[in-house]
Structure formats: structure tokens, C-alpha cells
Residue, then its C-alpha position, 0 to 999 in steps of 0.5 A: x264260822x263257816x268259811x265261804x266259798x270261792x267263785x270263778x270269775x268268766x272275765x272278757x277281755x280285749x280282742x285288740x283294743x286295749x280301751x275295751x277292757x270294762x271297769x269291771x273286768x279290769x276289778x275282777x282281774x285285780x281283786x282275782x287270787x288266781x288268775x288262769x289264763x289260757x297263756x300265761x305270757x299274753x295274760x302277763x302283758x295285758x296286766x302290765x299294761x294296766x298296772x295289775x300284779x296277780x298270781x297266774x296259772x296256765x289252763x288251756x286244751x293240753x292241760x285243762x283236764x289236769x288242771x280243773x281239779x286243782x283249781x276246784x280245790x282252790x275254789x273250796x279252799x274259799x278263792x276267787x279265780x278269774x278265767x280269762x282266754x287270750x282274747x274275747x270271751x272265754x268258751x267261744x273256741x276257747x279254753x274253759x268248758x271243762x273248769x266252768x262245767x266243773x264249777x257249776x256242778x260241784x255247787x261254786x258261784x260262776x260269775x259272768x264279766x262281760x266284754x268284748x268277742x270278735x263274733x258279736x264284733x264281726x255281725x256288727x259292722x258286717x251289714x248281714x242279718x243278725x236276726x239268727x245266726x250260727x257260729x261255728x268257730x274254726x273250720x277243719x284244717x283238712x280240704x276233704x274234711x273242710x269241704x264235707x262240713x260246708x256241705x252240710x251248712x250250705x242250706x243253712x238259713x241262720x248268717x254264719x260265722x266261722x274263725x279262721x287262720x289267715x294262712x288258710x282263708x284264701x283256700x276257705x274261701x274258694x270252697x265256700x264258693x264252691x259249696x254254696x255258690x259263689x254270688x253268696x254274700x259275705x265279710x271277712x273282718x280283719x285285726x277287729x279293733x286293732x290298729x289295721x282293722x280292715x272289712x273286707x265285703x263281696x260275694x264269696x268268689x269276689x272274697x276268694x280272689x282278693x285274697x288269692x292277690x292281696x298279701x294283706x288280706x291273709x294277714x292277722x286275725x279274721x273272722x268270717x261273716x256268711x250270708x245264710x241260704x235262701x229259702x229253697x224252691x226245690x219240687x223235690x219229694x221229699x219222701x221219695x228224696x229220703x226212701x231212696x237215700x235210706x235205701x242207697x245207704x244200706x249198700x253204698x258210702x255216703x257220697x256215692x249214695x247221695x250221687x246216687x239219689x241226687x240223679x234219681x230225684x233232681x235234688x242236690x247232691x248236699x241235701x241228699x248228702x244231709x240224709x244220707x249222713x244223719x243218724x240211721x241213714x248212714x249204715x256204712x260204718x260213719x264212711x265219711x269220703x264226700x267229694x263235691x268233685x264227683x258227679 
């Protein structure tokens, strides 16, 4: 008789309220042999909570390569592993992809258990179009990285949503303004489903001076919900937009190039900067010095 085969469990768990755990999240979690968990400690305090006794083990994006190949072995060995992150849904700027991915091609059944995520949440109660939408988790840390990938979002149409740490929102903010103008609407949704669950809404300049003198606004969890650009008027050529920044970026970085063509066309500098670092336009060795400050 063969012996069967194990199962990884994608358990949800809570984003702040503890009511939120599912019946089926919480059988997934009791009936699990293992249970990896992106810390251990946190995973710990919501099983006491509810009463659940399981073996843990740490899988998060220090250890995650080492890890999947133990767990793997667990799985042929017939287990049932839950997967949980400390919040929400694992995957989603969590740990994970690596042990799903693995899973997966090495034939083991993958069980979604549904539940909450602070992305879902936040397009909720934000009153933004929800119709298409992007999410591009956790800006980059850096202001000269952070500002280069707003600039290449600022025409994007889909609602955006971005995670962000509350000690770097005000500055977030201010270069969102900066990017994509600073009457664009948008919410930051605070401690979501916890006990100081606070939404904040304003264009992004009105954002970005709450939370330059508002102490609590840049305290707790936060996740930011942007209104998309609007359809775009431009009479720039298109074709002469595009020949001229291919021919500026064979000889030029990015931004000086994108300054460049900017001038000579009427477009904006972010949409000559699109060009200008999209696959074969960029020729200056993936120079990446954009400075919306220039020009």
C-alpha cells in the first residue's frame, strides 16, 4: 500500500483582528504536522490565542533556500505543512514563493486557505477605483531609487497599492507628490482591523503634510491606496518621442537623455524616461542616475 502523499497548506491568517481567522484556517493550523511560519514567535502567540499546540519551524527570506529542501522532504515523507506569514496572505511581500514554487513542480498538492490581506482590505474602505488595480508592495528604501520607480508608475492607469513602513511615509509621500503631481488622490490606511484602525484620505500633498505634523500618522502598519493617472492629452509624436530618445541613449545616460528629448519634443521627462530605460533603448550599461530634480 503506497503511502500518500503530503500537502502544503497557504494558510491567511489575521492582519490585526483576531476574529478574522477562518474555521478553516484555524482546522488547517490544527490539523497541520508542521507548521512554517515566517517567525516563529509571532506564529506562537496566535496559536496560543486559540488554543492550538503544533510543531514550528522558521521559513522566512534569510533561510528560505535552505529551508524548502527539508520541507520537500517532509512532503514525500507523506506531511501536511501549513504556510503561514506573520499577517495576511502569504506570497504577498511575504515569504513563500520559493516552498509554493517547489511544491508545485515536484508534483505535491498545494492547498489555498483563504482569508484576510491588508491589499484587499485597503482597496475596500479606500472609495478608489478597484476595477484594475497594481500592487507594488514596498517602495525601495533609497530616495534616489524610491523617486526612479515612481517615475516609471506616474502614467500608470490601474489604482496603486504600495506597503510602506511608518518611519518612511511622510518622505514616500512627498515624492509621490512630487512625481505624479500632488492633487492625485489617494488613502493611507492605517493599523487595518486593529484597535486604532485610522484612514487617512486627501490629494498626496494634503497626505504629505499630515503626516509631516501629525505624530500618529506615521505610527503602525500602513498600506497606501493611489488613484491611477488620467488618460493622457499629450500631442507628442510618438514616433519622433521614441527616435529621439533611442538615438540620445546610445551616447547619453538615461536621465540626461530623457532631459534631452523632453525639450526637443514637448513630452515629459517620465515618459521620455520610460523610453529611454526599457529594454534596447537603454545602452548606457543599465545607468540608473534619473533625478527628477534636473531640467
Amino acid at each position: 500500500m503506497s503511502k500518500p502523499r503530503g500537502r502544503l497548506h497557504v494558510v491567511a491568517t489575521p492582519i490585526g483582528n483576531m476574529g478574522d481567522l477562518s474555521t478553516r484556517a484555524r482546522e488547517a493550523l490544527e490539523s497541520a504536522d508542521l507548521i512554517a511560519a515566517e517567525d516563529t514567535r509571532h506564529t506562537l502567540t496566535l496559536l496560543q490565542a486559540i488554543g492550538v499546540s503544533r510543531p514550528l519551524v522558521s521559513l522566512h527570506t534569510h533561510n528560505e533556500t535552505q529551508r524548502v529542501p527539508e520541507l520537500l522532504a517532509r512532503l514525500e515523507a507523506g506531511e501536511v505543512i501549513a504556510l503561514v506569514s506573520d499577517a495576511g496572505t502569504p506570497l504577498l511581500s511575504d515569504p513563500g514563493f520559493e516552498l509554493v514554487t517547489g511544491a508545485a513542480r515536484a508534483g505535491f498538492e498545494v492547498l489555498a486557505i483563504p482569508g484576510p490581506s491588508a491589499i484587499t482590505t485597503a482597496l475596500a474602505v479606500a472609495g478608489l477605483p478597484t476595477a484594475r488595480f497594481c500592487f507594488e508592495g514596498f517602495l525601495p528604501a533609497r530616495e534616489r531609487e524610491r523617486r526612479t520607480d515612481l517615475a516609471r508608475l506616474a502614467h500608470e492607469a490601474r489604482t496603486l497599492v504600495f506597503f510602506e513602513a511608518p518611519h518612511r511615509i511622510a518622505e514616500t509621500l512627498t515624492d509621490l507628490a512630487a512625481e505624479f503631481g500632488g492633487d492625485r488622490q489617494a488613502v493611507v490606511a492605517r493599523e487595518l482591523t486593529k484597535a486604532h484602525e485610522t484612514i487617512y484620505r486627501g490629494t498626496l500633498s494634503e497626505l504629505a503634510e499630515r503626516a509631516r505634523t501629525e505624530p500618529n500618522f506615521q505610527r503602525g502598519e500602513i498600506t497606501l491606496v493611489v488613484h491611477g493617472a488620467a488618460p493622457t492629452t499629450s500631442t507628442v509624436d510618438a514616433q519622433l518621442l521614441r527616435r529621439t530618445v533611442d538615438l540620445l541613449a546610445k551616447e547619453l545616460p538615461p536621465s540626461r537623455a530623457a532631459a534631452i528629448a523632453a525639450q526637443l519634443t514637448g513630452a515629459t521627462r517620465s515618459e521620455a524616461y520610460a523610453l529611454a530605460t526599457r529594454g534596447g533603448s537603454q545602452s548606457q550599461a543599465g545607468s540608473s542616475d534619473f533625478d527628477p530634480g534636473e531640467g
